[in-house]
C-alpha positions in Angstrom: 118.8 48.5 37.1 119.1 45.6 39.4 119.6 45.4 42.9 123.7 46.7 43.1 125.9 44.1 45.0 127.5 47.2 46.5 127.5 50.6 47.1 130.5 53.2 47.1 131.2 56.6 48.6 134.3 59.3 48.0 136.7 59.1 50.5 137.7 61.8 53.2 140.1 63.9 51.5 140.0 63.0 47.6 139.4 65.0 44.9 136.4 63.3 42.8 133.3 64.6 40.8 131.3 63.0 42.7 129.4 64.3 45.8 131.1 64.2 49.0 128.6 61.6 51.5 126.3 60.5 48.8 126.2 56.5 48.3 126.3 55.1 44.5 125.8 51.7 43.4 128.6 49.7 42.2 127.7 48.6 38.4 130.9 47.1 38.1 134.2 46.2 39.9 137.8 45.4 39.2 141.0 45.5 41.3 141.7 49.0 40.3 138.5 50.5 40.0 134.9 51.1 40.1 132.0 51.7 37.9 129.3 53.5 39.5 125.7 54.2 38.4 125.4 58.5 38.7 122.4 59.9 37.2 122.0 56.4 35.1 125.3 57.3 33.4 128.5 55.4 34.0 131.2 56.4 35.4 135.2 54.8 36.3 136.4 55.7 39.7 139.6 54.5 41.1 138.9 52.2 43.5 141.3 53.5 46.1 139.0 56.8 46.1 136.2 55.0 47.1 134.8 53.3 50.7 132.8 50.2 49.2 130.1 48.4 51.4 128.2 45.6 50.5 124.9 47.3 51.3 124.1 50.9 51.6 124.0 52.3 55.1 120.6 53.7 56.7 122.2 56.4 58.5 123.1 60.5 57.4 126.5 60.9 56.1 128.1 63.6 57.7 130.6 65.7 55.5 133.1 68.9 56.3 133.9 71.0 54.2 137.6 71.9 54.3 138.3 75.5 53.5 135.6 76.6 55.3 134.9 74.4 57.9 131.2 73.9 57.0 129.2 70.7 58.0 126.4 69.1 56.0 124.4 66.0 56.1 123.6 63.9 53.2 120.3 61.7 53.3 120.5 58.3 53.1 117.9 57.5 50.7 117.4 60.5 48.3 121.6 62.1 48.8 119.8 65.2 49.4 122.0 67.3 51.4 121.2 69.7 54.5 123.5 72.1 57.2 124.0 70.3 60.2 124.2 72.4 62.9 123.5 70.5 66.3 124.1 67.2 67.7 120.9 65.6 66.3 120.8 62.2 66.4 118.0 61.9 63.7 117.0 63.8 61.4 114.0 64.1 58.4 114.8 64.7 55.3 112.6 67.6 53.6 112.4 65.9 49.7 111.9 62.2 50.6 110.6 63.4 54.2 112.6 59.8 56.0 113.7 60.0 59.0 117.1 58.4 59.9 119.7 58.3 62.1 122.9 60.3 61.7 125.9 58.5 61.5 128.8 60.1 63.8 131.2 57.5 62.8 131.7 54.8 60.3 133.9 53.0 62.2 131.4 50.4 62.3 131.5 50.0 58.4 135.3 49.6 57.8 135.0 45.9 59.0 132.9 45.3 56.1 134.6 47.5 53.2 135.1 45.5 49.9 138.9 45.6 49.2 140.2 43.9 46.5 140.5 40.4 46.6 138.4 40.2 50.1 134.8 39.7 50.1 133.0 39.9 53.7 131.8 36.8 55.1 127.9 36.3 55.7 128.5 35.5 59.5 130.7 39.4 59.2 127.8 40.4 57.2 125.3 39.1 59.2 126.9 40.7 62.6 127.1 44.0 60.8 123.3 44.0 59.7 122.3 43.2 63.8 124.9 46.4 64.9 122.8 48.9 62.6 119.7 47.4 63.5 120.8 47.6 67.3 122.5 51.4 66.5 118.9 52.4 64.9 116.6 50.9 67.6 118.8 52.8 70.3 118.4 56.2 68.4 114.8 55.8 68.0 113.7 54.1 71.4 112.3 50.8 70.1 112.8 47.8 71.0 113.7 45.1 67.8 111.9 42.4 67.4 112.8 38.9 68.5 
């Protein structure tokens, strides 16, 4: 497969086979929907179901469950997922042993969501790639190089 132009995740709320947290790439994209790479199958999503970036964050997903209130976080990389319990803000994951930074909020990615008929800018793009790489150097105590 080539590199995917985007990546997609089920929204907060909607009913989808997919897992909750877990980041697919986008094989294809229309106004309505999505086609998205799961297990090297194909499969149509409506688009409204999905949050679509243009790259495919470094940080945990966080999920609840609703009917019983159970939190999980789902690995970046691998889409393994885990109990989250504390208020980490790393953690390793045990099959692809990364360690990342857990994502408390995506508030930082709805600027860049691919909705139909708008395609981020590079400058947007750009500016989003510095905040992550500012968010990730603050969680792990480096300092980025100039």
């Amino acid at each position: 497969m080539s590199r995917p132009r985007h990546w997609a995740r089920v929204r907060p709320g909607i009913e989808c086979p997919l897992r909750r947290g877990a980041w697919y790439p986008v094989v294809e994209l229309t106004t309505s929907e999505a086609v998205l790479e799961v297990h090297r199958e194909s499969l149509r999503v409506p688009r409204a179901s999905l949050q679509i970036l243009p790259l495919r964050p470094p940080f945990w997903s966080l999920v609840r469950r609703i009917p019983d209130n159970f939190r999980y976080a789902v690995c970046p990389r691998c889409s393994t997922r885990r109990p989250f319990l504390d208020a980490s803000t790393t953690l390793r994951c045990e099959r692809c042993r990364g360690r990342f930074a857990v994502a408390w909020s995506d508030t930082q990615w709805r600027a860049l969501e691919v909705l139909p008929g708008r395609t981020p800018s590079f400058g947007l793009l750009a500016r989003a790639r510095v905040a992550a790489l500012h968010a990730l150097a603050t969680t792990f105590r480096v300092r980025p190089k100039s």
